[in-house]
C-alpha positions in Angstrom: 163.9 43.2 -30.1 164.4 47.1 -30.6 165.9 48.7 -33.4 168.9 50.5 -32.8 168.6 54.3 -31.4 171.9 55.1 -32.6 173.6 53.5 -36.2 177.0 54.5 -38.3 176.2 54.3 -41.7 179.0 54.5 -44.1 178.6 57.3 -47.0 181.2 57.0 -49.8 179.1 59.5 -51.8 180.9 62.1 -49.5 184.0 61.4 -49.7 186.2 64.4 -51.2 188.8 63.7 -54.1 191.7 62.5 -52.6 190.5 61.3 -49.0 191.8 58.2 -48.7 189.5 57.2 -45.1 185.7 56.4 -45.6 183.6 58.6 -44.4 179.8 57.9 -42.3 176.6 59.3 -40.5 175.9 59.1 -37.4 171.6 58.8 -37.3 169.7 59.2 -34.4 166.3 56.8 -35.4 167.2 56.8 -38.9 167.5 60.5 -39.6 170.4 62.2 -40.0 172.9 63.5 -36.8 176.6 64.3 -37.5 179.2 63.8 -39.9 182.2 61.0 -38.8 185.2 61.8 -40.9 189.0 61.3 -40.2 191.2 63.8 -39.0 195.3 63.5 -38.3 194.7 60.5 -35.8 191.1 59.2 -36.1 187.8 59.7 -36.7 185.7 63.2 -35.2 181.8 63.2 -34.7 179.5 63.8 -32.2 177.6 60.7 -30.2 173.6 61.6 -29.6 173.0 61.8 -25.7 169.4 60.6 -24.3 169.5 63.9 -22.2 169.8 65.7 -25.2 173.5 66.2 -25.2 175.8 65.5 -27.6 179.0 63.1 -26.6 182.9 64.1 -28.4 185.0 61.2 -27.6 187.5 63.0 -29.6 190.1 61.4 -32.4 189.8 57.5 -31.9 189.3 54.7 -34.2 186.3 53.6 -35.6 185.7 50.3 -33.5 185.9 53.0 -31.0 182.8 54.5 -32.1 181.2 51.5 -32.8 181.4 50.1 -28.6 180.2 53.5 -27.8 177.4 53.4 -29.8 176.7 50.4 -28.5 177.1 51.6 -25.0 174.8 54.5 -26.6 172.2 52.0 -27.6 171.6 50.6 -24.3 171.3 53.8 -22.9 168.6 54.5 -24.9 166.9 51.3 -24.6 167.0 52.0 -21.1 165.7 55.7 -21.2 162.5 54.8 -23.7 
């Protein structure tokens, strides 16, 4: 089996003082990407892109993130 392309990794270290919504990383083969962080209505980050693009799915929920990163992760299981 492959390891993961794409991962969300939570990051309560960054957190500010009164956020009350978790915050996480997006890594691209276990360095660093984009922040994920809430905004009014959801979360906000930017999805790596085999092409070298970078995907905004704009504010949605965090299981949101997690099926496209899993769509992501076939993606680039495919292009490798």
């Amino acid at each position: 089996m492959t390891k993961a392309a794409v991962t969300i990794v939570e990051t309560p270290h960054k957190r500010q003082l009164l956020e009350r919504e978790r915050r996480y990383e997006i890594r691209l083969h276990g360095q660093f990407y984009s922040d994920l962080f809430f905004n009014v209505k959801g979360y906000v980050g930017g999805l790596p892109l085999p092409n070298g693009r970078q995907l905004d799915i704009g504010e949605v929920s965090l299981t949101a993130y997690r099926k496209e990163v899993a769509e992501l992760n076939r993606e680039w299981a495919a292009h490798a």
